[in-house]
Residue, then its C-alpha position, 0 to 999 in steps of 0.5 A: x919788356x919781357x913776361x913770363x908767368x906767375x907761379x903764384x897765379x898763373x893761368x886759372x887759379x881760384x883763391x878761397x878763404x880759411x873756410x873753403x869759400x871761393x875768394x869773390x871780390x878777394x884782393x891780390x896786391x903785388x910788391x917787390x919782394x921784401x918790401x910794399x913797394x907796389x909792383x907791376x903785373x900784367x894781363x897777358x904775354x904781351x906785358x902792354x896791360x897791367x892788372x890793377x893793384x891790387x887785382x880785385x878777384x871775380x865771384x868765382x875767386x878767380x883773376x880776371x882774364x884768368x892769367x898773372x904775368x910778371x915782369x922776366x928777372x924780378x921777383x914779388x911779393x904777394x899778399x891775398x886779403x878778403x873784399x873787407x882787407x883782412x888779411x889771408x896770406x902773404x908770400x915773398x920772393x916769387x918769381x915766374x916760370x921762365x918761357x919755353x924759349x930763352x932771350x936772344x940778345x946780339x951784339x958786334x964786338x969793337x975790341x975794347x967795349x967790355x959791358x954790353x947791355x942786355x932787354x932785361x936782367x938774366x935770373x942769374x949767370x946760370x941761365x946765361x949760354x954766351x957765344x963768341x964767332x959761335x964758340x960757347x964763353x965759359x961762365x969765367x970770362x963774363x958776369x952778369x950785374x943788372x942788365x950788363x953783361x961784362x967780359x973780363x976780356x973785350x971780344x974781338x972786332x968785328x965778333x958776333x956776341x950772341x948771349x941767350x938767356x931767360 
């Protein structure tokens, strides 16, 4: 699995209430965007510990640890309340700043196999540079559905199929 870093709460964000008071004991939780479907975070790049849900801030307003990672291609749902549940603010459909360095998924192409399976979903076909023998796949001859990537043609036997991405 792949993280990249929140851009709701990254790395050092300090949350206050209405009054300008740091947030102590104020609760974060995470959902899938559009919905209150819990949804992981984690603590570090490694994406191996998950914060709790909701993530329960230190004295200061602080996350613990101090970083939000979010698991690379989906999208949240935020909602911030005060130690007693009341409610401050909800935002949705966030994402997470993509890493300094794409994906690099490689594959053998057998001359029929059309769909490829990818670690973790592309943003989006604009995020993808795909790479047949070397030579750059114009955004025409593939789409992404999900984790797939699906060429509209099977690449060659014995072709080298490079597909970086973030």
């Amino acid at each position: 699995m792949s993280v990249n870093l929140s851009i709701f709460a990254g790395v050092g964000a300090q949350f206050f209430t209405d009054n300008g008071v740091p947030l102590a004991g104020g609760l974060i939780y995470t959902y899938a965007a559009g919905t209150t479907t819990n949804q992981a975070t984690y603590t570090s790049i490694s994406g191996l510990t998950a914060h709790s849900n909701p993530i329960v801030l230190d004295a200061a307003g602080r996350v613990p640890g101090g970083e939000i990672w979010l698991t690379a291609g989906l999208s949240y749902k935020f909602v911030t309340k005060t130690s007693a549940g009341v409610q401050i603010a909800s935002y949705d459909n966030v994402g997470s700043a993509a890493a300094g360095a794409a994906t690099i998924a490689n594959f053998t192409g057998t001359g029929s196999q059309v769909t490829f399976g990818l670690p973790f979903a592309p943003i989006n076909e604009n995020s993808t540079n795909v790479y047949i023998n070397g030579v750059y796949q114009q955004k025409n001859t593939y789409v992404i559905s999900g984790v797939n990537i699906i060429f509209s043609e099977a690449p060659p036997v014995t072709s080298t199929i490079e597909v970086a991405y973030f």
